[in-house]
C-alpha positions in Angstrom: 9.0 149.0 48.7 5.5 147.2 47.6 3.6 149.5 49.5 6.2 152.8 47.4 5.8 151.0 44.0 1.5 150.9 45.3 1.0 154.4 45.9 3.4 155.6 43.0 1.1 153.7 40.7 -2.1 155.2 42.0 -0.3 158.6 41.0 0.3 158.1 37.5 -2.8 156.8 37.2 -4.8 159.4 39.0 -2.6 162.1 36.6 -3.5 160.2 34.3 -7.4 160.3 34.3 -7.2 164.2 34.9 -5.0 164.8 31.9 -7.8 162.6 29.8 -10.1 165.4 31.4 -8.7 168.0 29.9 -8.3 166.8 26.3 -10.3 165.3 23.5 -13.9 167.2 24.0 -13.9 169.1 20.6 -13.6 166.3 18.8 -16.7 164.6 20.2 -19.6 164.5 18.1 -23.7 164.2 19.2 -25.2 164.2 22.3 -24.0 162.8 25.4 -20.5 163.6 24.4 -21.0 161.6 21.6 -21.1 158.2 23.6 -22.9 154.7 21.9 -26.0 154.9 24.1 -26.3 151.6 26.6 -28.8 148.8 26.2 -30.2 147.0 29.3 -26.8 146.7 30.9 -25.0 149.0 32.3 -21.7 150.2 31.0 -19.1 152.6 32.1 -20.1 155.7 30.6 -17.1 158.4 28.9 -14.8 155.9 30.5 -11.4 157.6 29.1 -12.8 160.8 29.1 -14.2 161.6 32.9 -12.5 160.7 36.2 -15.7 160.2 38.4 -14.9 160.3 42.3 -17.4 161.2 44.4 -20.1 162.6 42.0 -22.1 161.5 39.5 -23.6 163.7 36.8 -26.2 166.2 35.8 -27.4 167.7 32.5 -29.0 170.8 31.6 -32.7 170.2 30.2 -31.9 170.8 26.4 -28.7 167.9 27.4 -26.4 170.8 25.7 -25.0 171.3 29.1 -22.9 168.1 31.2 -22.0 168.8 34.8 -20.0 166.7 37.4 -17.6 167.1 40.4 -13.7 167.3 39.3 -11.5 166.7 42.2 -7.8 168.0 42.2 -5.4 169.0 44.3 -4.8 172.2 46.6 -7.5 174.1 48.7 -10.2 174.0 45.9 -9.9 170.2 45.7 -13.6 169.2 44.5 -14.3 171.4 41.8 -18.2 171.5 39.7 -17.1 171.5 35.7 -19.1 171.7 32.9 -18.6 170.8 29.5 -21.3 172.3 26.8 -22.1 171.1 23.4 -21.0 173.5 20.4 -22.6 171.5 18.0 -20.0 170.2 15.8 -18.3 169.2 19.4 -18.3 169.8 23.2 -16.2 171.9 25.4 -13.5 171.6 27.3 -14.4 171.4 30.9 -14.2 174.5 33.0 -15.1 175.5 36.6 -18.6 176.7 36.9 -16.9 178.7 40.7 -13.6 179.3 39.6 -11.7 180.7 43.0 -15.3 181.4 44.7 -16.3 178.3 46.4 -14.2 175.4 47.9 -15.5 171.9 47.8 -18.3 172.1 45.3 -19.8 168.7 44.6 -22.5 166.8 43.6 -24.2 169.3 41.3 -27.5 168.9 40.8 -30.0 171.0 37.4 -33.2 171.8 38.8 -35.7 170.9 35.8 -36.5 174.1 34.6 -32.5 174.5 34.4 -32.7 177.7 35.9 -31.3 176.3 39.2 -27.9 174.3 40.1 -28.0 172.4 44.2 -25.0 171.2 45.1 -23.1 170.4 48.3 -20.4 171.8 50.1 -18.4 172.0 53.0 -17.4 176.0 52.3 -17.3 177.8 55.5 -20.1 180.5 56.3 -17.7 182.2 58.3 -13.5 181.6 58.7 -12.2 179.2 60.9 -15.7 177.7 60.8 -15.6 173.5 61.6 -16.5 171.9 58.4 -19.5 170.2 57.5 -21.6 169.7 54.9 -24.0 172.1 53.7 -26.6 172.4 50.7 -26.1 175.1 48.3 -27.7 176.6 45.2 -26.6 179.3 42.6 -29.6 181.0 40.3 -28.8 181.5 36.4 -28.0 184.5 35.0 -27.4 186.3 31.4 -23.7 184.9 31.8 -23.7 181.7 33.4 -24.6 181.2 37.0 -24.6 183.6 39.9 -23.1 183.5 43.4 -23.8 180.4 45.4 -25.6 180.9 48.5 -26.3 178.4 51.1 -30.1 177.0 52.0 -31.6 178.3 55.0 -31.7 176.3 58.2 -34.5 174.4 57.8 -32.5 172.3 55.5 -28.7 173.3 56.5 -29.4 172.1 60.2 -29.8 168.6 59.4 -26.3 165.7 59.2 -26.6 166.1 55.1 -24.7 164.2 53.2 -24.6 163.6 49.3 -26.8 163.9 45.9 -30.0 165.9 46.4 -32.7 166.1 44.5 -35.6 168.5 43.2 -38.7 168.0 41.4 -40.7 170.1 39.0 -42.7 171.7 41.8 -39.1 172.9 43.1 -39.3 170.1 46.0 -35.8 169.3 47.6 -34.9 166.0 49.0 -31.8 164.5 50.4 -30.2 161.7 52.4 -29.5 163.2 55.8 -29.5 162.4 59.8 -31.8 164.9 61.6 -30.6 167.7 64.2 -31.6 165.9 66.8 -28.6 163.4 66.0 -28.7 159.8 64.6 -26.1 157.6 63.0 -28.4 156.7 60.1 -29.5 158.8 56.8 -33.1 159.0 56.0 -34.8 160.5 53.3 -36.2 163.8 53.9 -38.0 166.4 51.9 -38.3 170.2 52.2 -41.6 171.5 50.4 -41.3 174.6 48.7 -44.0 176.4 49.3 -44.2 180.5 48.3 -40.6 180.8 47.2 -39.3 179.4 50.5 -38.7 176.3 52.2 -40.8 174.6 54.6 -39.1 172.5 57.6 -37.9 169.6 56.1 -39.7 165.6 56.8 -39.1 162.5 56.9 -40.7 160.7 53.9 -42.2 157.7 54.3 -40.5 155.1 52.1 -37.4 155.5 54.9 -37.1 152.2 55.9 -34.3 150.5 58.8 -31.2 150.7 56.3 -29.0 153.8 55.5 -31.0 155.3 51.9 -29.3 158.7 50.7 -28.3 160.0 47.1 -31.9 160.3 46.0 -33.7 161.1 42.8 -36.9 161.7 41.9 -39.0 162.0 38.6 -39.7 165.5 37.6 -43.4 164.3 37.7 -43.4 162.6 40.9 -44.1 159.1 39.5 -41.3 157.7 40.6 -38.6 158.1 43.1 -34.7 156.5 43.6 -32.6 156.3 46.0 -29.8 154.8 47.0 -29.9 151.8 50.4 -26.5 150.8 52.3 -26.5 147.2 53.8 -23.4 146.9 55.7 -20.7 146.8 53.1 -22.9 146.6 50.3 -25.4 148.7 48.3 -28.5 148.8 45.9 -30.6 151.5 44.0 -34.3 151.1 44.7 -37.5 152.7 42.9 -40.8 153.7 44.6 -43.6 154.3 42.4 -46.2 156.5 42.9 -49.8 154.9 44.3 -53.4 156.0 42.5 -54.1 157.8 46.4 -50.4 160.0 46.1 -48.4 157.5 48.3 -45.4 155.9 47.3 -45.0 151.9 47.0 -42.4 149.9 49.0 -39.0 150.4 47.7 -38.1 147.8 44.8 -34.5 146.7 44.0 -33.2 147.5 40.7 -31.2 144.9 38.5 -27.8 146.8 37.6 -26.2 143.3 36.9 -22.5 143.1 38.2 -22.0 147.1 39.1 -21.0 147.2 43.1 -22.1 149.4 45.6 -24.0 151.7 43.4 -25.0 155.1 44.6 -26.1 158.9 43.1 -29.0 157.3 40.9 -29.6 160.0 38.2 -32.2 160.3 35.0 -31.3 162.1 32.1 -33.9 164.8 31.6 -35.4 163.4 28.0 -36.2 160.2 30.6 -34.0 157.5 28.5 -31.3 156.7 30.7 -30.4 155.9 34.3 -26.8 156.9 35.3 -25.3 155.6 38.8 -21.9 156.2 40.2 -19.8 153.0 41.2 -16.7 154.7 42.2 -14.4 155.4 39.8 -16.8 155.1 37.1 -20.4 155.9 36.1 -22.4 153.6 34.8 -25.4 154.5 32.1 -28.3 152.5 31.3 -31.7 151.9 29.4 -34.1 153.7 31.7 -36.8 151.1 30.8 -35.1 149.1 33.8 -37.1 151.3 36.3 -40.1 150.1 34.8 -39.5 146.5 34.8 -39.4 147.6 38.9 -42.5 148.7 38.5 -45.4 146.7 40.5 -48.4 145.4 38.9 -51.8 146.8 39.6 
């Protein structure tokens, strides 16, 4: 009876948080959805208005644009939405793949905003075994064109989570390599000639699990979330005078647990992490107490 009571509790509460989705947008007024910007603690950011799960968020260069992972029920169950400011308001959220693409999550704005990267566990071909692939749609005139999945020299490594893509059009991710392995690394596919090179290891990949990176559309510093066991950190690595990155540095996020899917807003003020079921914003400037001396 506990355990009934439990799980129809859960419910009302999970229908509860996707009703709050769909309602309330127009009225918010300003950027970031109109939220009281954080300090240098992190707080829950559009608490009642966003039901975060497995995905954190990304926003369009000009920040008119807010994208995140919606899951529902049914065969489309993780869904990318957007929501898109209107200027006395924002939208309501809609699919960005309505019907097209099953399992969508993670999006992730390249910094030119002309590209979105994404995971997905979509099949290439029916009755396929699932598994987690990289993905990326191109922008058009009316929103964004068919996804398509990255070529093998990405796609053929254990992926898992966030990516991440740099200015230069760079693409790194937490992953395993073909080869096998039980623990992610950081890796990072050069894009070199409007194509992919074979993917590497980087060199701040240390003995613990790091995925869910992110890294500073200039390349001075770099994120990334580390797994300990049962807990979890977000470090920084800065970039050295000679182009090599320092040792990774733990970031204070105060009492937030297991933090993961570190993300900077593109006008550089705030850090967003996702501490399931809620993401947490913050003064960027806490990267830069990380920072070493020199």
């Amino acid at each position: 009876m506990a355990h009934r009571l439990s799980v129809l509790i859960f419910g009302l509460l999970v229908l509860s948080c996707i009703g709050a989705i769909a309602t309330g947008f127009s009225d918010l007024s300003g950027p970031y959805l109109g939220q009281e910007p954080p300090g240098l603690e992190p707080v829950p950011f559009a608490e009642r208005l966003i039901a975060f799960t497995h995905s954190s968020l990304s926003i369009s260069p000009d920040g008119t644009e807010i994208y995140w992972a919606d899951r529902t029920e049914g065969p489309m169950a993780s869904q990318i939405v957007c929501t898109r400011s209107l200027g006395d308001g924002w939208s309501e959220p809609a699919q960005v793949f309505p019907n097209s693409i099953s399992q969508s999550d993670c999006p992730v704005i390249s910094p030119d905003g002309q590209k979105m990267f994404f995971n997905s566990i979509h099949p290439l071909i029916p009755g396929e075994r699932e598994r987690e692939r990289l993905w990326v749609s191109e922008r058009t005139e009316d929103g964004w064109g068919d996804p398509t999945p990255l070529a093998d020299v990405v796609n053929a490594f254990g992926l898992h989570w966030q990516c991440a893509v740099d200015a230069d059009g760079h693409l790194y991710f937490g992953a395993t390599p073909p080869t096998g392995g039980s623990d992610d690394d950081i890796y990072v596919a050069r894009w070199i000639e409007r194509s992919f090179l074979t993917a590497t290891r980087m060199e701040i990949s240390t003995t613990l699990d790091e995925t869910t990176p992110f890294i500073d559309p200039a390349g001075e510093y770099f994120l990334l979330s580390r797994i300990d066991g049962q807990e979890g950190h977000i470090a920084a690595c800065f970039r050295n005078a000679d182009g090599s990155w320092t040792q990774p540095v733990v970031l204070d996020l105060g009492d937030v647990e297991f933090p993961v899917c570190p993300y900077v807003s593109p006008d550089g003020k705030y850090l967003f992490v996702l501490s399931w079921p809620k993401v947490y914003w913050v003064d960027a400037q806490i990267i830069e107490a990380g920072r070493p001396l020199r």
